[in-house]
Chimera marker file (.cmm) of the C-alpha trace (Angstrom):
<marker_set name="trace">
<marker id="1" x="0.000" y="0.000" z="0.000" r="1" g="1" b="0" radius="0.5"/>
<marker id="2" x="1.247" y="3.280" z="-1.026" r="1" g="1" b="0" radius="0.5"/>
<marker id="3" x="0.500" y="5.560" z="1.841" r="1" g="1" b="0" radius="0.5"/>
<marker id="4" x="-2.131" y="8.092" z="-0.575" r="1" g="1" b="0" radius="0.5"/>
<marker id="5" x="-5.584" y="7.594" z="0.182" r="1" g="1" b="0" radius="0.5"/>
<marker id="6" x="-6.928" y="4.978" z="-2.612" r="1" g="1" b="0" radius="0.5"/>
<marker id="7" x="-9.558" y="7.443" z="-4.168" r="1" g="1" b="0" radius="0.5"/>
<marker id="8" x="-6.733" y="9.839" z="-4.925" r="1" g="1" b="0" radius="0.5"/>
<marker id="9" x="-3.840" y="7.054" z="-6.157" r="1" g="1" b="0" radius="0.5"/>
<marker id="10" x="-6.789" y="5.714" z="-8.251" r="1" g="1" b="0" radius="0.5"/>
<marker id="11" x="-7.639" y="9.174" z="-10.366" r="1" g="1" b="0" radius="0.5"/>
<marker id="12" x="-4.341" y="9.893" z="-10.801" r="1" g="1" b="0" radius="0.5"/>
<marker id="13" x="-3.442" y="6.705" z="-12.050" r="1" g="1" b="0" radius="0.5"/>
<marker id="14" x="-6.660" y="7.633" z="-14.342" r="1" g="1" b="0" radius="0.5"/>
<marker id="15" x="-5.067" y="10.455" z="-15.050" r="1" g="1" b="0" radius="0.5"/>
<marker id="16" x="-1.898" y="8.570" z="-16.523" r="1" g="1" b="0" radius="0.5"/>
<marker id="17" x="-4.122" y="6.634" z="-19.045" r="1" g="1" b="0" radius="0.5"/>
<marker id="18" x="-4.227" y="3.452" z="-16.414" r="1" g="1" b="0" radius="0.5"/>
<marker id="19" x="-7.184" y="1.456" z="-15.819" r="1" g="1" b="0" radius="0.5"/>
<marker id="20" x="-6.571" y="0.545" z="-11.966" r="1" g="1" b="0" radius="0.5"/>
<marker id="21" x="-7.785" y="-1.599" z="-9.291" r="1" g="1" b="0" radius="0.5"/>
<marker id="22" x="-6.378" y="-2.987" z="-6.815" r="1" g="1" b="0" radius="0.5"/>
<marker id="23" x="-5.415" y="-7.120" z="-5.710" r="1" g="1" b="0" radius="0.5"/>
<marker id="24" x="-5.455" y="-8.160" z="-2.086" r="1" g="1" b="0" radius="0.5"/>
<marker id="25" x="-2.136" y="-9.647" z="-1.332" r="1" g="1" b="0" radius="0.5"/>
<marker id="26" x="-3.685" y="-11.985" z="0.634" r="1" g="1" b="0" radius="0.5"/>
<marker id="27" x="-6.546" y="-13.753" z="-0.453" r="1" g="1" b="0" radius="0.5"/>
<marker id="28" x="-5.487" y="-12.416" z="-4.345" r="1" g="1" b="0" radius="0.5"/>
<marker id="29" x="-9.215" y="-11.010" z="-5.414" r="1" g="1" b="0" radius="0.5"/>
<marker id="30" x="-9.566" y="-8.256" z="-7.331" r="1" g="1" b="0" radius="0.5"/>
<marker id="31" x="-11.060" y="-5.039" z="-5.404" r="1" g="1" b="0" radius="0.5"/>
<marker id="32" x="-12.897" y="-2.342" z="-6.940" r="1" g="1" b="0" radius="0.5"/>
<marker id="33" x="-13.921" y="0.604" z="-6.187" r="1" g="1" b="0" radius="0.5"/>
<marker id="34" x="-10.374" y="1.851" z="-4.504" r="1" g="1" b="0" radius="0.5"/>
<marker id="35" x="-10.360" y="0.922" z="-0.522" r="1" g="1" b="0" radius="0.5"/>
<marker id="36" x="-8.269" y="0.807" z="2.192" r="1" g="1" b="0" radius="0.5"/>
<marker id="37" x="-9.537" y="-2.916" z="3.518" r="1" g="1" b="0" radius="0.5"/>
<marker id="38" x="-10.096" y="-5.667" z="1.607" r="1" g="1" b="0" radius="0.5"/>
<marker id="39" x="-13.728" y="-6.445" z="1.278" r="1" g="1" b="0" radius="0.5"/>
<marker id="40" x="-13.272" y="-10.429" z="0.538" r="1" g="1" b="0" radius="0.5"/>
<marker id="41" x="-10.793" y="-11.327" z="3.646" r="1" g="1" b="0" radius="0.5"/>
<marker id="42" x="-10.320" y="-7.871" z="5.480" r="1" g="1" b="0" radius="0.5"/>
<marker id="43" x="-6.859" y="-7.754" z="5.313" r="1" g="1" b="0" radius="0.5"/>
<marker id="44" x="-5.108" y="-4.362" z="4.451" r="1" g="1" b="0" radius="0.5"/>
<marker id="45" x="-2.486" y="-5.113" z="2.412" r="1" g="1" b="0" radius="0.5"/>
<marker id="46" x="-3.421" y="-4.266" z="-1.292" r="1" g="1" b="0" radius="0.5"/>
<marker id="47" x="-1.506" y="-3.677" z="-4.373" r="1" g="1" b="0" radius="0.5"/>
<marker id="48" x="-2.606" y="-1.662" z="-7.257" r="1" g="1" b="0" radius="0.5"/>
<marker id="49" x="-2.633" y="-3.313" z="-10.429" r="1" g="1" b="0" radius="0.5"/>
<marker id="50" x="-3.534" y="-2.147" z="-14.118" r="1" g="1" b="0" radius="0.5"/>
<marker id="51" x="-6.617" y="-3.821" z="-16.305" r="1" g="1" b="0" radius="0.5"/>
<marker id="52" x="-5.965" y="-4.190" z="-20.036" r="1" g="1" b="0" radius="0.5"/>
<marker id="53" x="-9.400" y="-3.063" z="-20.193" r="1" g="1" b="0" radius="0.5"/>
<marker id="54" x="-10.914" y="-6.122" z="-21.928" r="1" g="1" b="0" radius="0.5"/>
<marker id="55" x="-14.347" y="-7.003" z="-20.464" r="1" g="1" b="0" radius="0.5"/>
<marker id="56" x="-18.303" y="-8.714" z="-21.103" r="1" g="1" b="0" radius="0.5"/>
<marker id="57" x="-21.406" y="-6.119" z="-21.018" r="1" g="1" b="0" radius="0.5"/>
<marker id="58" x="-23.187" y="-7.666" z="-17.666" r="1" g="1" b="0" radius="0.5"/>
<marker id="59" x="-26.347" y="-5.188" z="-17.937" r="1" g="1" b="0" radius="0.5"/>
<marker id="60" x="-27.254" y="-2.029" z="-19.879" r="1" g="1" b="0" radius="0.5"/>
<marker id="61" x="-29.915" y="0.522" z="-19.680" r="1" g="1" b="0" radius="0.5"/>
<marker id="62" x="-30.475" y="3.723" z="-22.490" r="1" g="1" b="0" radius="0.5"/>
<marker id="63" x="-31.112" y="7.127" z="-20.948" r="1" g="1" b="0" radius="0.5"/>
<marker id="64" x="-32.624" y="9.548" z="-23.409" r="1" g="1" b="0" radius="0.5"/>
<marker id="65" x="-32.331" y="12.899" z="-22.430" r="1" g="1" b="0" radius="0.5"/>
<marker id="66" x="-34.763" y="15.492" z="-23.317" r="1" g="1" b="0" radius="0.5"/>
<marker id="67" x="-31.633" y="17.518" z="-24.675" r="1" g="1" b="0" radius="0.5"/>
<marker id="68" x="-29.371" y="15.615" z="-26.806" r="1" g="1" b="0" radius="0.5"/>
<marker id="69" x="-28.964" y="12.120" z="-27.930" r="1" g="1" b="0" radius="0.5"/>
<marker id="70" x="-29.366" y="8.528" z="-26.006" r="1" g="1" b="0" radius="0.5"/>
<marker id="71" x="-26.470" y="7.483" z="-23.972" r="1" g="1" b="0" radius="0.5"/>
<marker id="72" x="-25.594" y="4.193" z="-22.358" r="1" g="1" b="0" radius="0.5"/>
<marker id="73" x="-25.063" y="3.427" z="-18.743" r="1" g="1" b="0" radius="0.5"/>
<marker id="74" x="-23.410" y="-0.043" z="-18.334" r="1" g="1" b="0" radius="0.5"/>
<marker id="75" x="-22.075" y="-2.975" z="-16.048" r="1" g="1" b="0" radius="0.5"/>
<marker id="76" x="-18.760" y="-4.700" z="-17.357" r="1" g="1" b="0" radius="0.5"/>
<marker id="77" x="-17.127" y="-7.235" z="-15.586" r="1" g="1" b="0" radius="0.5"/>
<marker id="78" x="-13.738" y="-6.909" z="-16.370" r="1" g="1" b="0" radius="0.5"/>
<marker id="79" x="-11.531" y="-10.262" z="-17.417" r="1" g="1" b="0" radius="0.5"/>
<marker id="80" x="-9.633" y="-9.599" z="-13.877" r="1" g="1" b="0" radius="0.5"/>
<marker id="81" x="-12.721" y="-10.409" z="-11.738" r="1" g="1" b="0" radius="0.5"/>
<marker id="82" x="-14.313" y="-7.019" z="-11.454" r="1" g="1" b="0" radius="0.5"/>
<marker id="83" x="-17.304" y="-4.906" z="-12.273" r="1" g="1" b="0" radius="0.5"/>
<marker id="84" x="-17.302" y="-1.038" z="-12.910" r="1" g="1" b="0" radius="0.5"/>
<marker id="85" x="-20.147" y="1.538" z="-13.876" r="1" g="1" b="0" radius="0.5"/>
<marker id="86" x="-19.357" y="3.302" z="-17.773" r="1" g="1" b="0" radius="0.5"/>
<marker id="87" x="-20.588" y="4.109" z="-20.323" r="1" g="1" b="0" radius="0.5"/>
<marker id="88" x="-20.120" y="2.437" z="-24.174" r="1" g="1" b="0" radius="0.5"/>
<marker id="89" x="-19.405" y="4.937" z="-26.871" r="1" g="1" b="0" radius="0.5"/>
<marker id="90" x="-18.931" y="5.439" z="-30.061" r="1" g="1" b="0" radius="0.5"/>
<marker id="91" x="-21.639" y="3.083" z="-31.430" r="1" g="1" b="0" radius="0.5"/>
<marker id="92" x="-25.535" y="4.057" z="-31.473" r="1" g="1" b="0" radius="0.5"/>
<marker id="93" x="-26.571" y="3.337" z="-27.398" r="1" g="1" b="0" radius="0.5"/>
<marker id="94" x="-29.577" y="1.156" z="-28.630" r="1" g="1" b="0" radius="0.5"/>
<marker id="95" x="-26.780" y="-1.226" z="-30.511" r="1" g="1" b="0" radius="0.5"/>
<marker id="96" x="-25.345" y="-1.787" z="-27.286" r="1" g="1" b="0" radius="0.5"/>
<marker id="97" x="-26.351" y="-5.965" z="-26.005" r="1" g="1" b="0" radius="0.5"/>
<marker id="98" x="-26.130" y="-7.554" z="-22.812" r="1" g="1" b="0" radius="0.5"/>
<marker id="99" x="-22.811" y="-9.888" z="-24.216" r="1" g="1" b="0" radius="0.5"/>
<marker id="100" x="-21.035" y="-7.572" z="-25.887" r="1" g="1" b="0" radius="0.5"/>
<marker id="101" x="-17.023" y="-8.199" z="-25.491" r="1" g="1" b="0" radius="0.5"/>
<marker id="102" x="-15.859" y="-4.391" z="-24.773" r="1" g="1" b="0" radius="0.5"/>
<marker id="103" x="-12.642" y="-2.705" z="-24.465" r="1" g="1" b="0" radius="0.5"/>
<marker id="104" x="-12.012" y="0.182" z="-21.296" r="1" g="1" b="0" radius="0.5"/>
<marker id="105" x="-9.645" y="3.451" z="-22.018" r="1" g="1" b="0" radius="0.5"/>
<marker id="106" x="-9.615" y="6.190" z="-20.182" r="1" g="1" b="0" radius="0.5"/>
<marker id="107" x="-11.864" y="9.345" z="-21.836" r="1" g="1" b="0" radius="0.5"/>
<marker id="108" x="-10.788" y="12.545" z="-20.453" r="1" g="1" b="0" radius="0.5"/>
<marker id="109" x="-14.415" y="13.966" z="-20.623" r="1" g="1" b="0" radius="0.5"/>
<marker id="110" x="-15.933" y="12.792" z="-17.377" r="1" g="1" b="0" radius="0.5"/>
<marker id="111" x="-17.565" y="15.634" z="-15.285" r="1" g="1" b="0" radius="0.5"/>
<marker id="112" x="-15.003" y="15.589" z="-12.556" r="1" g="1" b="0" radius="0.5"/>
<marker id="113" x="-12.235" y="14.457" z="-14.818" r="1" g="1" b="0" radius="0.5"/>
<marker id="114" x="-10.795" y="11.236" z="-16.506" r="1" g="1" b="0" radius="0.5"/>
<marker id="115" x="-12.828" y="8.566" z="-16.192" r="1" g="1" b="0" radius="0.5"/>
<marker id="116" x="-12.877" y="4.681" z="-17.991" r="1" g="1" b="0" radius="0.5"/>
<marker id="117" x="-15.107" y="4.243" z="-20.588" r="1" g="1" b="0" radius="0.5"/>
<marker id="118" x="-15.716" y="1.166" z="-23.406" r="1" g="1" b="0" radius="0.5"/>
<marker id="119" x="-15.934" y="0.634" z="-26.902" r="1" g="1" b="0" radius="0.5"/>
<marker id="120" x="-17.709" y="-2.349" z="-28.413" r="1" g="1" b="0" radius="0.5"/>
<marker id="121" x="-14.570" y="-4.817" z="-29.272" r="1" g="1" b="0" radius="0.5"/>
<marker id="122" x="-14.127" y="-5.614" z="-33.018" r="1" g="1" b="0" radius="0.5"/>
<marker id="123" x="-14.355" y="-9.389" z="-32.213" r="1" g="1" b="0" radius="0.5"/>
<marker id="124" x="-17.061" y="-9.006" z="-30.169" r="1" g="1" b="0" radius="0.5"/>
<marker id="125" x="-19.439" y="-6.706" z="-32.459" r="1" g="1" b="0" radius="0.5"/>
<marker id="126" x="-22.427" y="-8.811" z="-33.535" r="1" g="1" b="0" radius="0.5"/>
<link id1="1" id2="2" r="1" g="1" b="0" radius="0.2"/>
<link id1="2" id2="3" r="1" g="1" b="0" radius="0.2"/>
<link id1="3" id2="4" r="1" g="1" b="0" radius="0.2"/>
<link id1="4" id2="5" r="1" g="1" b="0" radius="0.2"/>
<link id1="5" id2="6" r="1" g="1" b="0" radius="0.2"/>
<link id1="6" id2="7" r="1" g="1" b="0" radius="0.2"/>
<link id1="7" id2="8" r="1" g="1" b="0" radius="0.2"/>
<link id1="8" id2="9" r="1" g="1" b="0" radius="0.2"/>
<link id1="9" id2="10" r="1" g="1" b="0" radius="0.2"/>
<link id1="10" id2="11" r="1" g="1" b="0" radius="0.2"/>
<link id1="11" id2="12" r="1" g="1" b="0" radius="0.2"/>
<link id1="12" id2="13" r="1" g="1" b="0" radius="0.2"/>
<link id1="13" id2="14" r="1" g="1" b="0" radius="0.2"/>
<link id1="14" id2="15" r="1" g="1" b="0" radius="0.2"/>
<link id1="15" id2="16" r="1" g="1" b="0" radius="0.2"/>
<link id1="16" id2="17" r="1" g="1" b="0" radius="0.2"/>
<link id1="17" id2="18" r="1" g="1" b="0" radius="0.2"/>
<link id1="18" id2="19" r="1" g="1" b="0" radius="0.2"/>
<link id1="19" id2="20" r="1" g="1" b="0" radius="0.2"/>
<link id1="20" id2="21" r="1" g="1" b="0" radius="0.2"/>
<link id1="21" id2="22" r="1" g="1" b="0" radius="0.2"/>
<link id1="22" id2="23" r="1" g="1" b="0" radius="0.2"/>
<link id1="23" id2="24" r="1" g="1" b="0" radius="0.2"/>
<link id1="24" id2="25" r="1" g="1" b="0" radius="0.2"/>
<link id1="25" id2="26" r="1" g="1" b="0" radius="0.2"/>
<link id1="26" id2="27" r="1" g="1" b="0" radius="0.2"/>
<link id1="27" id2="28" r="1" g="1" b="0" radius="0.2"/>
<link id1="28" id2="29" r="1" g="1" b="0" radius="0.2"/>
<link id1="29" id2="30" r="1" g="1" b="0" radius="0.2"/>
<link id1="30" id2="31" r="1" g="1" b="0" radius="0.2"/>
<link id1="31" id2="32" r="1" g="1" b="0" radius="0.2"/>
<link id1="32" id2="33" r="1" g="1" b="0" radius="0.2"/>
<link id1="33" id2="34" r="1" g="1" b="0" radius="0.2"/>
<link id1="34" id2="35" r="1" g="1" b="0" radius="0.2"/>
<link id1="35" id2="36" r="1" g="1" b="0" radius="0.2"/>
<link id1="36" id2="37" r="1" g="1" b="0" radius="0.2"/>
<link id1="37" id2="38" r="1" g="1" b="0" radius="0.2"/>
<link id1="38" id2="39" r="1" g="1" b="0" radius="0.2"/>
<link id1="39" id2="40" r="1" g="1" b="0" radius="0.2"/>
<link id1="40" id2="41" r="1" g="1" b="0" radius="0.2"/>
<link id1="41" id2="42" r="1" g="1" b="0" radius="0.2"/>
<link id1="42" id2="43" r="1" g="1" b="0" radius="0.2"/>
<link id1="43" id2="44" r="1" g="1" b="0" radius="0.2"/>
<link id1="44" id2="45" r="1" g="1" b="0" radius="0.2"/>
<link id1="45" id2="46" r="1" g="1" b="0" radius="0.2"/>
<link id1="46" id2="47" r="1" g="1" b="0" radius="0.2"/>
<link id1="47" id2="48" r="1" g="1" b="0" radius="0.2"/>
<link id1="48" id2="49" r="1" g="1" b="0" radius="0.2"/>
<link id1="49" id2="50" r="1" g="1" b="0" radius="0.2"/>
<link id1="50" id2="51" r="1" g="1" b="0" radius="0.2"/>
<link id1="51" id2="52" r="1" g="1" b="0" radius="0.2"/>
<link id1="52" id2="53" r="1" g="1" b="0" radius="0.2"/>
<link id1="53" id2="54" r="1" g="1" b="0" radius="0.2"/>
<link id1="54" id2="55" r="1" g="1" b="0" radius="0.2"/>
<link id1="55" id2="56" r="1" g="1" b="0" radius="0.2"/>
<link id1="56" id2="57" r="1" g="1" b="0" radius="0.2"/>
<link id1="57" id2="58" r="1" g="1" b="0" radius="0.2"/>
<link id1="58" id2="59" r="1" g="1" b="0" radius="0.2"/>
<link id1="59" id2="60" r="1" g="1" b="0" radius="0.2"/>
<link id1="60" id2="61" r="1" g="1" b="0" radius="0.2"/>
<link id1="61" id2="62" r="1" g="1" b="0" radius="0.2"/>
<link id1="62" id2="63" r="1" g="1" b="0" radius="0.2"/>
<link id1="63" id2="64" r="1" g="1" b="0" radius="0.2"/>
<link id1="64" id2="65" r="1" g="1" b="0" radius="0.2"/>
<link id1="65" id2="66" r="1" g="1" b="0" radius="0.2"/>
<link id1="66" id2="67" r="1" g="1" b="0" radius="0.2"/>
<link id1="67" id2="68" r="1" g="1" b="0" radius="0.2"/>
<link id1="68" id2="69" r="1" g="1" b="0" radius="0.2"/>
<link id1="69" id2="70" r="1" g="1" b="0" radius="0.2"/>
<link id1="70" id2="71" r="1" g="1" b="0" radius="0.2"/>
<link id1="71" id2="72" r="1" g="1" b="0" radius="0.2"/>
<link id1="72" id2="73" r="1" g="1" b="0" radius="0.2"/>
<link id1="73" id2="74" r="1" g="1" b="0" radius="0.2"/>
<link id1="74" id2="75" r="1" g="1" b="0" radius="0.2"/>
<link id1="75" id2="76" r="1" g="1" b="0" radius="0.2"/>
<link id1="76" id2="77" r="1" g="1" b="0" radius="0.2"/>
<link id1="77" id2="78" r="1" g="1" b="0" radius="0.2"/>
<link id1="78" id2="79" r="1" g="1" b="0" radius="0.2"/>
<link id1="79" id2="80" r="1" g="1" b="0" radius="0.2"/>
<link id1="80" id2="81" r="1" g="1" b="0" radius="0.2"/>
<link id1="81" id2="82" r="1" g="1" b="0" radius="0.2"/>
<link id1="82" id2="83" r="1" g="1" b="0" radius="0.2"/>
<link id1="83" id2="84" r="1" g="1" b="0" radius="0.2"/>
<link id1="84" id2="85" r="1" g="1" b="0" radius="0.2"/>
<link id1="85" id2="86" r="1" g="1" b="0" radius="0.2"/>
<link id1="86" id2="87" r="1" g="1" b="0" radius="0.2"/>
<link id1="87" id2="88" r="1" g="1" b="0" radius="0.2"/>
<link id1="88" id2="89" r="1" g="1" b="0" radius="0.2"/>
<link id1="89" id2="90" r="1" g="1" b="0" radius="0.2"/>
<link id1="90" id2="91" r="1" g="1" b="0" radius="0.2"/>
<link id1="91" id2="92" r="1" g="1" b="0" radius="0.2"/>
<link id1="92" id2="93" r="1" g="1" b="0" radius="0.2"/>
<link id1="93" id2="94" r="1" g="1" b="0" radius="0.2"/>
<link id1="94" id2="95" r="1" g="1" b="0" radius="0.2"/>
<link id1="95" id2="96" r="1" g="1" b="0" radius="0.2"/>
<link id1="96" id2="97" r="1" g="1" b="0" radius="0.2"/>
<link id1="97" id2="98" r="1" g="1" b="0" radius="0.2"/>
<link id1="98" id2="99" r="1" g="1" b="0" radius="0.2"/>
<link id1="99" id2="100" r="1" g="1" b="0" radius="0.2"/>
<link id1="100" id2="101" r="1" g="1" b="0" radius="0.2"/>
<link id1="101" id2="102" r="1" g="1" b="0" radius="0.2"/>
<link id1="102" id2="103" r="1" g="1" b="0" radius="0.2"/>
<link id1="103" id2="104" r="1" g="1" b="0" radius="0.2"/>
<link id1="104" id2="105" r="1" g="1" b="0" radius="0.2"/>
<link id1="105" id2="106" r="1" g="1" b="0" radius="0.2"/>
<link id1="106" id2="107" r="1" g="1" b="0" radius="0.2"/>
<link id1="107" id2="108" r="1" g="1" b="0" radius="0.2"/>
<link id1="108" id2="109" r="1" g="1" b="0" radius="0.2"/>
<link id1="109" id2="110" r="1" g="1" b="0" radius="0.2"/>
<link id1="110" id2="111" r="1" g="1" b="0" radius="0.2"/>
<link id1="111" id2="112" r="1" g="1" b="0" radius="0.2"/>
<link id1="112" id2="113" r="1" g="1" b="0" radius="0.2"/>
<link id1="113" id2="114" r="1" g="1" b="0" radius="0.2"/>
<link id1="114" id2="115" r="1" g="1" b="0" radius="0.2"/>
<link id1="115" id2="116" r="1" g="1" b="0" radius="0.2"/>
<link id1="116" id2="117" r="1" g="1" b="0" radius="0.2"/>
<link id1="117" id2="118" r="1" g="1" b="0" radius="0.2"/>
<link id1="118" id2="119" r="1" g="1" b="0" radius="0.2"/>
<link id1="119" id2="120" r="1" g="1" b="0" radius="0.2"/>
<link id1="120" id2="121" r="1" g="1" b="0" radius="0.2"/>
<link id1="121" id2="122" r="1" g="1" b="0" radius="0.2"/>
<link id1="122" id2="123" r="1" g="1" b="0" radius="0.2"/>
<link id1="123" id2="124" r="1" g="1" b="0" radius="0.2"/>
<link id1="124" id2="125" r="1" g="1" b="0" radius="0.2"/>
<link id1="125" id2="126" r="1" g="1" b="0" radius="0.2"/>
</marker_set>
């Protein structure tokens, strides 16, 4: 553990065009969001590690917006064992399926900064 309080060593590894999480040392599960105890085993010792992003669509839901066009909110569970809140882009929001192989990156467009967000992988368009 680093000695910076997780939320902050997790945007600024954002920042550096990571997609972190963090591994217990102990028990070896993958913890996300950022903490300070692991939530599996309890034990404090985590490391931070980087995803390579690649992950399966576990639910999806279209918000329309009175202004401007239909966006995605999404659940991917990541290949390394764990599930984060995006957004798919750059495909039509209705096109998005429960399925769908994506791939994270960091998008520096998030309200409050950099955030992870998915594309719909090439393999796993159908």
């Amino acid at each position: 553990m680093t000695g910076i309080a997780p939320h902050r060593e997790y945007t600024d590894r954002l920042a550096a065009g990571e997609v972190p999480f963090q591994t217990c040392d102990r028990c070896h599960a993958a913890v996300f969001y950022p903490r300070v105890i692991c939530p599996v085993c309890g034990a404090v010792e985590l490391s931070w590690s980087q995803s390579a992003g690649l992950g399966t669509v576990y639910s999806v839901s279209v918000l329309s917006p009175r202004e401007g066009p239909p966006y995605t909110v999404v659940l991917v569970d990541l290949d390394e064992g764990f599930r984060v809140m995006s957004t798919v882009v750059e495909v039509p929001a209705e096109d998005v399926r429960i399925g769908a192989r994506v791939r994270g990156r960091v998008g520096q467009d998030g309200p409050s900064g950099p955030r992870v967000v998915f594309t719909v992988d090439e393999e796993g368009r159908g």
